[in-house]
N, C-alpha and C positions, 0 to 999 in steps of 0.2 A: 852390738849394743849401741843404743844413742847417749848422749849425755844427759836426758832426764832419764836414766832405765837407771843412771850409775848411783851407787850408795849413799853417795853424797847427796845430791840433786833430789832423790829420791824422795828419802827421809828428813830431809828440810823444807820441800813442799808439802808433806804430810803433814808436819808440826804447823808450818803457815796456815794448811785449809785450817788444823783443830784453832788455831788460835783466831784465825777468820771469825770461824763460825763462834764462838764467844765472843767475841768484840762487835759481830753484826746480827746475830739472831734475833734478840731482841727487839731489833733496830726493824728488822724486814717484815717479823711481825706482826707491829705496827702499821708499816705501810699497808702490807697485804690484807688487812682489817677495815682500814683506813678506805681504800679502794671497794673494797666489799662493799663495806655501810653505806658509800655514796653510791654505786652502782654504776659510778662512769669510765670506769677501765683505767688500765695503766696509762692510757694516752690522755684523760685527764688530768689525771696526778701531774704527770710529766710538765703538762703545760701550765700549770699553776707554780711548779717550780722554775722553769724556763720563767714569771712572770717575777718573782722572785728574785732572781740571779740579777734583771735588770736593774733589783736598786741596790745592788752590788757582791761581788765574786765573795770576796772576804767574810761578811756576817752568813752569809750562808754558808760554805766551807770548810770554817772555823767549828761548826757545830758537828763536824762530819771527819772531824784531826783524829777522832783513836779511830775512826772506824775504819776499815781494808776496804769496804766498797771491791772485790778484789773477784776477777772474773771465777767461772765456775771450772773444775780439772777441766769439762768436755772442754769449753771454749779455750781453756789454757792450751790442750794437746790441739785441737784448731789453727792454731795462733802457730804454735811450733810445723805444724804441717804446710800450710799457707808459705811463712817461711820458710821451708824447705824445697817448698814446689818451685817458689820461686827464685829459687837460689840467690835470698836477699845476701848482703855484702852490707849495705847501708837501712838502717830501721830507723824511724822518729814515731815514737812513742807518746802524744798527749795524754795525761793522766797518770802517770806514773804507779799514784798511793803507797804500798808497802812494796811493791817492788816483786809481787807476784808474777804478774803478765810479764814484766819485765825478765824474769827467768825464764819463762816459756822462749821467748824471743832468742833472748841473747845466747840459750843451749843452742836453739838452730844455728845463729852466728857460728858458734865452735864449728856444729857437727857439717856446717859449708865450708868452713877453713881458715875462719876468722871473719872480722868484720867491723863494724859502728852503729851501738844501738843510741842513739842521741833521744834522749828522757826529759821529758819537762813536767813540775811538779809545783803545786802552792804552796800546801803546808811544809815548813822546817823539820819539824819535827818524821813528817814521812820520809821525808827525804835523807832524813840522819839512817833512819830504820829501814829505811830499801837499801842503802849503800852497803850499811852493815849483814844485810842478804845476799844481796851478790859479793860479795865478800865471803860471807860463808859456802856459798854454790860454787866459788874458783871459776865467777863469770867478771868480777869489777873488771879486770881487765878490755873489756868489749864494749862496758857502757859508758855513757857520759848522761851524771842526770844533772839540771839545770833548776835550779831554783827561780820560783819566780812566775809572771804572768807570762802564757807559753805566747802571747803577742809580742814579747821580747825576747827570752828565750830560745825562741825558735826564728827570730829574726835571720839570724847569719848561722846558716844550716850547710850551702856550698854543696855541691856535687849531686851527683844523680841522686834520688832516692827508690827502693825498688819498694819498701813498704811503710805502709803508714796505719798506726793504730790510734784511734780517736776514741777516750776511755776518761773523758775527762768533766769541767761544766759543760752542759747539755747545749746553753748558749753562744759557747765559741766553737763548736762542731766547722760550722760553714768559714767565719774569721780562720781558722786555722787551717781548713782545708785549703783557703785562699792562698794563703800563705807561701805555705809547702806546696802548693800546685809545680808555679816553674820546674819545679827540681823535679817532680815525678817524672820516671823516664816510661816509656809506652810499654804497656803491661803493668805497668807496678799495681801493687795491691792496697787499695784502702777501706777497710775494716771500722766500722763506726759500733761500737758498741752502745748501747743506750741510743739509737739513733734518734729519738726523738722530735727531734727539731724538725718542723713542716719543711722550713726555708732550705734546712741542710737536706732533705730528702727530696724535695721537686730540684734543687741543683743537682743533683748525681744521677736524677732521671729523668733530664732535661737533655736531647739526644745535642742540643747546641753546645752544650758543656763537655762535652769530651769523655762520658761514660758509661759507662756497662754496670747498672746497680741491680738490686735484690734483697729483699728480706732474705736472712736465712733461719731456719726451721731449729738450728742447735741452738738453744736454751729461748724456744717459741714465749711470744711474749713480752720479751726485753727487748724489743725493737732493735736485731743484731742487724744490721748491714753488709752486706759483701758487695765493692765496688772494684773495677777494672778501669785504667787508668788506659783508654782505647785513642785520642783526641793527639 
């Protein structure tokens, strides 16, 4: 048995998806109508918000504090697998929210033999509310979540990283990839969920940048990323 199969883990990610989907149904909804009516796809949506972001992180974010925003089970057990294949030790996590994906991760940490899941988050309030999740799941011990803009946050990170999940604003995808580059040790895994950003997706398949990128097909549509850190 793995750590998300255990009682605990289990039954607290089931209560997360039911209260997910309450706190975002509505929400997606919306968008998904929203998308329709205009006729321009998710990749217009996306760049209208990327256009957004630019007149600041905060007012748009701020409108987005109860919601999970929170990956789907496939892409949760993904994330756990990924992790495991790569027998991560060290994870940094963009995007934190309620601290969903964050369980995915941090069970693989245990079921590898321990580890460092370093988390960066905006909102306070998600941050109070994923603590208190890992906390319930007997994973706090694994994470470190970081309040704040992950341009500072994730400043002073130190030592190899073997995986990177980018699940966070759509406009600091590339800024944070930057970042966290040096420490990526060859192979590591970086995982862009919502990849939408043009600029972050011609870097990771730009053969001068050092990677091995991909749409992947688990939850088609959401513009999932799967990149190899080859350079």
């Amino acid at each position: 048995m793995n750590t998300l199969d255990t009682v605990i883990v289990a039954n607290l990610l089931g209560n997360l998806r039911q209260a997910a989907y309450d706190a975002d149904h509505a929400h997606f909804e919306q968008v998904m109508a929203e998308i329709e009516a205009s006729g321009e796809g998710a990749e217009r949506w996306a760049a209208r918000l990327l256009e957004d972001e630019k007149s600041g992180l905060r007012p748009v974010y701020q409108g987005y504090a109860e919601h999970f925003l929170s990956v789907s089970p496939d892409y949760g057990r993904f994330l756990y697998a990924m992790a495991r294949a790569g027998k991560a030790t060290r994870i940094i996590e963009f995007g934190t929210s309620m601290g969903i994906s964050t369980i995915y991760l941090a069970a693989a940490l245990r079921d590898n033999g321990g580890g460092t899941l370093i988390g960066s988050e905006f909102e306070p309030g998600k941050v109070a509310r994923a603590r208190e999740h890992l906390e319930a799941a007997g994973l706090a011990d694994l994470v470190d979540i970081r309040e704040g803009d992950a341009r500072e946050t994730l400043a002073d990170i130190q030592g190899e990283v073997d995986l990177l999940l980018l699940d966070g604003a759509f406009s600091l995808y590339l800024p944070v990839l930057k970042l966290v580059e040096p420490h990526l040790r060859p192979g590591a895994i970086v995982l862009g969920e919502n990849a939408f950003d043009p600029e972050y997706r011609a870097y990771v398949r730009d053969p001068g940048s050092g990677y091995l990128s991909q749409t992947l097909a688990i939850d088609a549509g959401r513009g999932n990323d799967f990149t190899v850190r080859i350079g």
